[in-house]
Backbone bond lengths (Angstrom), bond angles and torsions (degrees), N, CA, C in turn:
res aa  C-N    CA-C-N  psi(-1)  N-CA   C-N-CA  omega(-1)  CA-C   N-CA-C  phi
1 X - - - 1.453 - - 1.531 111.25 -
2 X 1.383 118.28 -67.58 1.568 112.40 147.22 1.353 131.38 -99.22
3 X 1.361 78.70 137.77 1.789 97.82 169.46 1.756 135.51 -45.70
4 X 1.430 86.94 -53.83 1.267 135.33 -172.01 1.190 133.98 -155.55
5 X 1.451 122.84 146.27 1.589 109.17 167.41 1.742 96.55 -121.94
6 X 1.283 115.85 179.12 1.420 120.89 179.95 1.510 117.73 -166.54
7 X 1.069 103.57 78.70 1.740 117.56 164.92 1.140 123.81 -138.12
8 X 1.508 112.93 -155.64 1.797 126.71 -167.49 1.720 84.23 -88.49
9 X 1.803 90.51 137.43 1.291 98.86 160.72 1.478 115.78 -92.97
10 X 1.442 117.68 129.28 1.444 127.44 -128.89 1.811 92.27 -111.50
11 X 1.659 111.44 -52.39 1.320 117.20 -177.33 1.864 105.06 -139.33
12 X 1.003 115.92 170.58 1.458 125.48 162.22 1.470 115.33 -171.42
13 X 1.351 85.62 121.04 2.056 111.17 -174.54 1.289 104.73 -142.26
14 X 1.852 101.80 112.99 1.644 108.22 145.28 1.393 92.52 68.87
15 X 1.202 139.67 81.03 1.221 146.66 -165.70 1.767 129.52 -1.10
16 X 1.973 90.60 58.03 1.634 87.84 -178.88 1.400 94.81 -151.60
17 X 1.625 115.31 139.48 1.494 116.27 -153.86 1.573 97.82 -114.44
18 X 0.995 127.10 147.02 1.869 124.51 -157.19 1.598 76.75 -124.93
19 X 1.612 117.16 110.40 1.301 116.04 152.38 1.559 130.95 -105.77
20 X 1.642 119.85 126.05 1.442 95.08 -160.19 1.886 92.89 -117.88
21 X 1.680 88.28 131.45 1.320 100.85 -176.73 1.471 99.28 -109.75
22 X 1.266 115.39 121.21 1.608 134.42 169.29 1.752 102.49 39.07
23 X 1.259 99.75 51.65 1.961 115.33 160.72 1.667 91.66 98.84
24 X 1.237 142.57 -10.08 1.382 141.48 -165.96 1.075 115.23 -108.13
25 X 1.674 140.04 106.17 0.960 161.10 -158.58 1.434 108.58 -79.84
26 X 1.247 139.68 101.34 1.561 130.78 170.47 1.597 91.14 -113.99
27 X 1.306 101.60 135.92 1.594 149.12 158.38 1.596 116.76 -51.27
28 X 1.237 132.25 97.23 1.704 104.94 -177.26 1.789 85.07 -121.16
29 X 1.312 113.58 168.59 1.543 140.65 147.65 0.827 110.97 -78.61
30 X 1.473 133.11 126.93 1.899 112.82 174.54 1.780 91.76 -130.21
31 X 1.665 123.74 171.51 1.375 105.95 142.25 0.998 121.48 -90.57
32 X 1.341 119.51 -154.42 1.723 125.62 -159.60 1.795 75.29 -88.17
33 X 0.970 155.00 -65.16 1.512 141.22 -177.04 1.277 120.80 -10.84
34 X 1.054 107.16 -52.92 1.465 127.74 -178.59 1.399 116.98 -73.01
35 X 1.769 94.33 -47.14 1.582 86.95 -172.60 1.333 110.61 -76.27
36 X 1.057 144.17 -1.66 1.554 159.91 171.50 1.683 109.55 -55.58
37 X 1.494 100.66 -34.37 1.160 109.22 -159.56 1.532 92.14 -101.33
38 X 0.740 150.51 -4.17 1.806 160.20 173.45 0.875 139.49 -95.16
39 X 1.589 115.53 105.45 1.876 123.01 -153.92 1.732 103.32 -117.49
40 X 1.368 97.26 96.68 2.198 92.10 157.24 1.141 113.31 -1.27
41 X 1.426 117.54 132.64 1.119 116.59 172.11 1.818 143.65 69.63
42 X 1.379 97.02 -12.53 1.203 112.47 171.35 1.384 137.62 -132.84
43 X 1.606 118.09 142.53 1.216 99.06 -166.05 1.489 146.94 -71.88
44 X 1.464 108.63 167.18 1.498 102.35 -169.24 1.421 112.87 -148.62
45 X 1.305 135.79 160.74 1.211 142.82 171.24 1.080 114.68 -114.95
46 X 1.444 131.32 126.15 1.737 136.10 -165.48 1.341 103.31 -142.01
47 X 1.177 104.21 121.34 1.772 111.83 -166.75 1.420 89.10 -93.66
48 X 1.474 106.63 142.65 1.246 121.90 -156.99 1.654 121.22 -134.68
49 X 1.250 104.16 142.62 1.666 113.78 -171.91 1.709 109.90 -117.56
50 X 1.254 121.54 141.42 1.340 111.36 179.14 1.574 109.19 -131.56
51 X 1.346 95.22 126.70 1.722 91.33 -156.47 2.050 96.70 -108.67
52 X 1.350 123.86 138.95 1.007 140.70 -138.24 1.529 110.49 -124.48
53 X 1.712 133.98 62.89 1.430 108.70 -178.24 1.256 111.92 -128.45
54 X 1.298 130.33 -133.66 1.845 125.12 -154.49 1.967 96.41 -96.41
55 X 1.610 108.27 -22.28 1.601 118.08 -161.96 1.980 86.63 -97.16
56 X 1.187 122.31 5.50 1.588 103.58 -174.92 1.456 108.48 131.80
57 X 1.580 86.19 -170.69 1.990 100.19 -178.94 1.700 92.92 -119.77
58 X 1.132 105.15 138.02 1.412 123.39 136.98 1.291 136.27 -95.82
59 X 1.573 129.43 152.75 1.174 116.70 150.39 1.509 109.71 -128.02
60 X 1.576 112.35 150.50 1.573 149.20 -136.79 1.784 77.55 -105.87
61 X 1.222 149.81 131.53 1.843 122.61 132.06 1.620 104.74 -117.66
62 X 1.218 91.99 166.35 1.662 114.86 -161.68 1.461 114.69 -119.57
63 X 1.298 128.97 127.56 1.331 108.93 165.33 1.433 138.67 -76.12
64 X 1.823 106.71 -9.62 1.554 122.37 -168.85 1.622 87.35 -160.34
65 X 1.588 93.94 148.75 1.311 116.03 -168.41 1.597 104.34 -67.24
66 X 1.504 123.42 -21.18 1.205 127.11 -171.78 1.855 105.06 -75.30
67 X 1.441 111.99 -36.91 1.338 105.08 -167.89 1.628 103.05 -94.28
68 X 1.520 130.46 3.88 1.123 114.42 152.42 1.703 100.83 -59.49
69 X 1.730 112.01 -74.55 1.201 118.34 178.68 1.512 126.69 -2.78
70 X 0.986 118.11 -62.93 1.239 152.01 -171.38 1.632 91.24 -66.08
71 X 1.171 107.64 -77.38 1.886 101.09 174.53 1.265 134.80 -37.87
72 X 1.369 118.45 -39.09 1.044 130.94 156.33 1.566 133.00 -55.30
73 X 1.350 102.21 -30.66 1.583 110.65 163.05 1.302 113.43 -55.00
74 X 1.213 82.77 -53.20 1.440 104.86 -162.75 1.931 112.71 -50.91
75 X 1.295 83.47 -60.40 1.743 101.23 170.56 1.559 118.93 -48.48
76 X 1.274 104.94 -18.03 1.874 104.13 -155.35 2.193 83.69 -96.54
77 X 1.228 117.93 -31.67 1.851 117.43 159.44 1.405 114.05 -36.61
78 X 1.334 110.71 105.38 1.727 124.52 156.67 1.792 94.94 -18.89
79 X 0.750 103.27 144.63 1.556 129.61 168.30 1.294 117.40 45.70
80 X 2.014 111.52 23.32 1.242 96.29 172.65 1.657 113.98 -127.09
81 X 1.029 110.28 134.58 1.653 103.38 -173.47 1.296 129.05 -119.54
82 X 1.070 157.33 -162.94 1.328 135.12 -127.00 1.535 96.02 -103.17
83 X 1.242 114.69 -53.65 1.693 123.04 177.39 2.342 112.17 -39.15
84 X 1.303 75.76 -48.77 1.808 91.04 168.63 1.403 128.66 -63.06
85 X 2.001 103.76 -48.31 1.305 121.55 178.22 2.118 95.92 -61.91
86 X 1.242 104.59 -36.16 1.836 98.99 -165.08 1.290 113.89 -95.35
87 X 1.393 123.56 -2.50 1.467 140.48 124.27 1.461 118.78 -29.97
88 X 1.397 104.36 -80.79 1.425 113.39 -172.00 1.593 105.49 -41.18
89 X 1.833 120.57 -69.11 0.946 121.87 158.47 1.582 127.99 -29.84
90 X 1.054 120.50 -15.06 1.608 106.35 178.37 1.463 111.47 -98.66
91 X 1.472 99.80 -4.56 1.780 103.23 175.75 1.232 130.67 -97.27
92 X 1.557 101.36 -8.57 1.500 128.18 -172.42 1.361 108.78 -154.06
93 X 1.769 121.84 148.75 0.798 120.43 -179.37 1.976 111.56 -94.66
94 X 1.376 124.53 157.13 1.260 112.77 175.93 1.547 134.92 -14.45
95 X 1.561 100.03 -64.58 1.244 120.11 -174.87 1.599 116.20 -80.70
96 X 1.061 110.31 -43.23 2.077 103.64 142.75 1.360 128.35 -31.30
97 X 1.606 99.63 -41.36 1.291 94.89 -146.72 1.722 95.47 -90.59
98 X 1.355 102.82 -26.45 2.222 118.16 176.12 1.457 89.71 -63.68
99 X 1.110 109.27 -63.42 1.869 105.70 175.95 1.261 116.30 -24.35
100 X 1.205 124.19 -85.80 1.594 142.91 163.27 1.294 107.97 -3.54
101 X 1.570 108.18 -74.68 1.718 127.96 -163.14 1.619 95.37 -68.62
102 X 1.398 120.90 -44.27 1.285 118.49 -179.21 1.590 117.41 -41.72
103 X 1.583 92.52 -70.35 1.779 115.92 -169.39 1.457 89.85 -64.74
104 X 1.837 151.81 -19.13 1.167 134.91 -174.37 1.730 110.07 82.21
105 X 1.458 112.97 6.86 1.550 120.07 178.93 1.644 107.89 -68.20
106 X 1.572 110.22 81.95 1.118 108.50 160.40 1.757 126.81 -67.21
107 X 1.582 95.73 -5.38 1.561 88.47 -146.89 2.224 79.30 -96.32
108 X 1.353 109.93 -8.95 1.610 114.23 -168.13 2.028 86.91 -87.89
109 X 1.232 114.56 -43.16 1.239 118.20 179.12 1.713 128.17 -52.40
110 X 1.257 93.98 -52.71 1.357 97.21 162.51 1.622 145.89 -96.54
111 X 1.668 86.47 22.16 1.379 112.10 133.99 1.946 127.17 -47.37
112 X 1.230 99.98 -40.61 1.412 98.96 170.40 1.141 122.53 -69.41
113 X 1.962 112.84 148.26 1.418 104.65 -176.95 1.249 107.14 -78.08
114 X 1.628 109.04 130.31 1.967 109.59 164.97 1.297 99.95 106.00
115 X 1.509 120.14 -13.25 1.293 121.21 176.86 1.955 104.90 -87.27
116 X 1.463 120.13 102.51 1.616 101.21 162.51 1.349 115.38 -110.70
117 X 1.279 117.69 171.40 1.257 120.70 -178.97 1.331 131.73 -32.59
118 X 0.979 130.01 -32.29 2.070 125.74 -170.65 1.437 70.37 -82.99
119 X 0.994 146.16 -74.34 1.596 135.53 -115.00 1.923 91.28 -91.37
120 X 1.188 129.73 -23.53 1.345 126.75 133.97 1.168 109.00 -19.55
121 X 1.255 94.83 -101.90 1.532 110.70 -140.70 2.095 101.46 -65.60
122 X 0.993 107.26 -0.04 1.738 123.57 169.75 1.409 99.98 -79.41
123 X 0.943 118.53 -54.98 1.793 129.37 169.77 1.654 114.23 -36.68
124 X 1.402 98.29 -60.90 1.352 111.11 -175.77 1.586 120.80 -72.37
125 X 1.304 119.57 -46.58 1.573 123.99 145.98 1.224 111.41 -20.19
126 X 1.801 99.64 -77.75 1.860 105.23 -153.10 1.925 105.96 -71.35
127 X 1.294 104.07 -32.40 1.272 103.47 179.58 1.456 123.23 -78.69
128 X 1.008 125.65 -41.96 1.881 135.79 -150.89 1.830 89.82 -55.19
129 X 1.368 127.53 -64.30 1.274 120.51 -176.55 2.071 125.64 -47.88
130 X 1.863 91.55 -19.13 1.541 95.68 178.94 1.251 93.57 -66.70
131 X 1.440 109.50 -77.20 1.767 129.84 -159.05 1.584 103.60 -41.94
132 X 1.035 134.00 -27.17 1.308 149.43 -139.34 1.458 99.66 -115.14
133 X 1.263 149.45 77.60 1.610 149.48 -179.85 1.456 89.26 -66.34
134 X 1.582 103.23 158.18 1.209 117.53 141.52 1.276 132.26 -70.92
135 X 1.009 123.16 88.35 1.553 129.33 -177.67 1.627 131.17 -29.38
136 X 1.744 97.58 -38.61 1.282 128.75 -162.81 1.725 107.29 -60.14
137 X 1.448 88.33 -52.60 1.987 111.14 -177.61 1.598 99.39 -81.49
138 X 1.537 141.78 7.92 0.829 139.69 113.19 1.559 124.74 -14.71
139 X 1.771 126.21 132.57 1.330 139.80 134.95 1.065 108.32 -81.81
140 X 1.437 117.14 158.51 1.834 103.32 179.89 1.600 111.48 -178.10
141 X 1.672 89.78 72.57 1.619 87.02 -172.68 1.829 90.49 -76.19
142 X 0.683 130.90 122.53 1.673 147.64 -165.78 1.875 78.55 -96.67
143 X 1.285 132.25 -84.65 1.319 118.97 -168.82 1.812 118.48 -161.90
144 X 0.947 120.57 147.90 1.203 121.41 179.83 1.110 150.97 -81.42
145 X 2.009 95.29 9.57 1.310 122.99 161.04 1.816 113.56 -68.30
146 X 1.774 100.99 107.12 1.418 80.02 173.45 1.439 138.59 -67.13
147 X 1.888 122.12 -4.29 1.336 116.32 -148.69 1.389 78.48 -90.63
148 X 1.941 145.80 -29.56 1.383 127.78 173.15 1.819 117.18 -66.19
149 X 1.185 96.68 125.56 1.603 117.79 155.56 1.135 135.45 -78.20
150 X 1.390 94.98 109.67 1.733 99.48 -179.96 1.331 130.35 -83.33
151 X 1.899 128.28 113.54 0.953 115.49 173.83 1.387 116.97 -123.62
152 X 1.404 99.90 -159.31 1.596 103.79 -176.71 1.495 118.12 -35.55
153 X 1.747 96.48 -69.68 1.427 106.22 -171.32 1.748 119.78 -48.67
154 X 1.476 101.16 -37.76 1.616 99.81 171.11 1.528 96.80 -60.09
155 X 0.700 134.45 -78.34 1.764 143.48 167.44 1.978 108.83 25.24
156 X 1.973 76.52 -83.80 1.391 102.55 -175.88 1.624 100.39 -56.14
157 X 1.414 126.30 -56.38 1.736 112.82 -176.50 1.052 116.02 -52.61
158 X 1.465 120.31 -35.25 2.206 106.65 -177.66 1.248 102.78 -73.29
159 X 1.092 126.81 -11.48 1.753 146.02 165.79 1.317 107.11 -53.02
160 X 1.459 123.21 -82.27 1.113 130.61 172.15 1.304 129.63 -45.06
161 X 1.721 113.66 -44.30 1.164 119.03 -166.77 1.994 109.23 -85.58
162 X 1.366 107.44 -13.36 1.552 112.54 -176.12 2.168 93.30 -91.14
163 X 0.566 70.89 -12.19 2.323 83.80 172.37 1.049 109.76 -77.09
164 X 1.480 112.92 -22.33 1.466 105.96 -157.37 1.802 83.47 -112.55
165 X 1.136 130.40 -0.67 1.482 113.06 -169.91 1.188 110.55 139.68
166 X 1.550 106.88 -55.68 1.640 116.03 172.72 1.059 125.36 -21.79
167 X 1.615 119.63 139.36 1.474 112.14 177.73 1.258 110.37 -119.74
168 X 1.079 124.02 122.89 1.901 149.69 -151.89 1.409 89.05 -30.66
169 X 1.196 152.01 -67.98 1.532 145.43 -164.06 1.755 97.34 -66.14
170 X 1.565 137.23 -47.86 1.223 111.03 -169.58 1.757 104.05 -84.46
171 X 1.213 112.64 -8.56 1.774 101.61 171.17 1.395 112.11 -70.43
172 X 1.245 102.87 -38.33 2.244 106.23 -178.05 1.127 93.41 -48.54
173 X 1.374 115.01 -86.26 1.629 130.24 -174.68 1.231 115.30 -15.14
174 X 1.355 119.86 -53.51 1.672 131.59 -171.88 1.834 98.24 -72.71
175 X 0.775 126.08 -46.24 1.485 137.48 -164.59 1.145 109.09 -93.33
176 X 1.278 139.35 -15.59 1.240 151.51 134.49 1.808 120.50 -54.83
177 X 0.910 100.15 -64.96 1.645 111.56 166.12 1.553 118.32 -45.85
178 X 1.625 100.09 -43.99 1.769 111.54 174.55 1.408 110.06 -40.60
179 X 1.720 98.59 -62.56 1.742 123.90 -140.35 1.591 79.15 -75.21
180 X 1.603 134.75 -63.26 1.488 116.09 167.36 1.254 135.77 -11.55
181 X 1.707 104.02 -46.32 1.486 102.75 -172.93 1.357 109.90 -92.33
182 X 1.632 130.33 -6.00 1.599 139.22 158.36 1.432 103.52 132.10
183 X 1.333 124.61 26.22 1.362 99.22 -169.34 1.783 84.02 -98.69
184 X 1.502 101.51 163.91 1.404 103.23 -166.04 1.791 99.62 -130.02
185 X 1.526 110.84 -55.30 1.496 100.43 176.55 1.702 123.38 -60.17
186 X 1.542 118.57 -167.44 1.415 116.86 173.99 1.543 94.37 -77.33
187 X 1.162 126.96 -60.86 1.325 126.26 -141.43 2.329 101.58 -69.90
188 X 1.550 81.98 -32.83 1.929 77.68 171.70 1.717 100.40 -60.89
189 X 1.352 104.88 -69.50 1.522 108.88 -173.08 1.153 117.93 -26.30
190 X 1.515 134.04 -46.70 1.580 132.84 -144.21 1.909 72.50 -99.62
191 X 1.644 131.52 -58.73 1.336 114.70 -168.38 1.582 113.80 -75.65
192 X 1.301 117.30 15.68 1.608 108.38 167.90 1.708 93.85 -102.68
193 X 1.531 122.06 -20.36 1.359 106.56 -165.30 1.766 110.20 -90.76
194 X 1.770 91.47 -26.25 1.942 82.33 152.71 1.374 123.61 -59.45
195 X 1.086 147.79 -45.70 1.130 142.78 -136.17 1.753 97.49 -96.74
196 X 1.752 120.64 -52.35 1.085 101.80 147.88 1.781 139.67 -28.81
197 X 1.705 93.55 -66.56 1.513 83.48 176.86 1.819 119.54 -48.28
């Protein structure tokens, strides 16, 4: 229903961000990700989820279009629901957290509080094929420098990184920039192109 909301952040208590748009107070859930990103008094844009059951409405807000994304994965897992999904998120950031499910690091996952093992490794099952594009059905002019070579593994990261939010020109760039600095597999590529970003 919304996209977004966009006003003064008005209050914040106990992980809930009071945004007031033109005198109207909306309520969001955020994780600690989010709330990191949220200053009194000033404005903000929080991409937003509205969750729908028999006890009421909520709304979900986001600081980046990737960690709605990411929530939503998260949410669409047998037995996990939004309070859990914005948990998970508050222990890890997005791109940690695709990392994780990617590499199959249950043991980095349940590092989170509330996160234990089955519901791991349930994560990693139901998710690894989301986070994970097919590369193949990919176009991918990656760049027009001829002396770089394009292979798989660059492949698989604009893969990964357009899953996560990315939009096909800023994943090249990032994955391009990586393979410059030497990383050669997927899993260097996608963690040299966080650290850039």
């Amino acid at each position: 229903m919304f996209s977004y909301i966009y006003g003064e952040i008005a209050d914040i208590f106990n992980g809930v961000v009071t945004v007031d748009v033109n005198g109207v107070g909306f309520e969001l859930f955020v994780s600690n990700n989010t709330l990191a990103n949220c200053r009194l008094k000033q404005k903000q844009r929080l991409y937003t989820y509205m969750h729908v059951n028999q006890d009421g409405m909520s709304l979900f807000g986001f600081a980046t279009p990737e960690e709605k994304s990411m929530f939503l994965r998260l949410i669409s897992v047998s037995g996990i629901g939004c309070k859990v999904a914005l948990a998970i998120l508050s222990g890890m950031d997005p791109d940690s957290l695709a990392l994780a499910i990617l590499n199959g690091d249950t043991k980095q996952l349940t590092k989170i509080k509330g996160l234990g093992k089955k519901t791991a490794e349930r994560l990693v099952l139901e998710l690894k094929e989301k986070v994970v594009v097919d590369a193949a059905q990919m176009v991918l002019p990656i760049t027009q420098n001829p002396d770089l070579q394009i292979n798989k593994d660059m492949q698989n990261a604009v893969a990964v990184l357009c899953s996560l939010g990315k939009s096909q020109a800023d994943a090249e760039k990032l994955v391009e920039a990586a393979a410059r600095l030497g990383a050669t597999t997927t899993e260097e590529l996608i963690n040299m192109s966080f650290r850039i970003n």
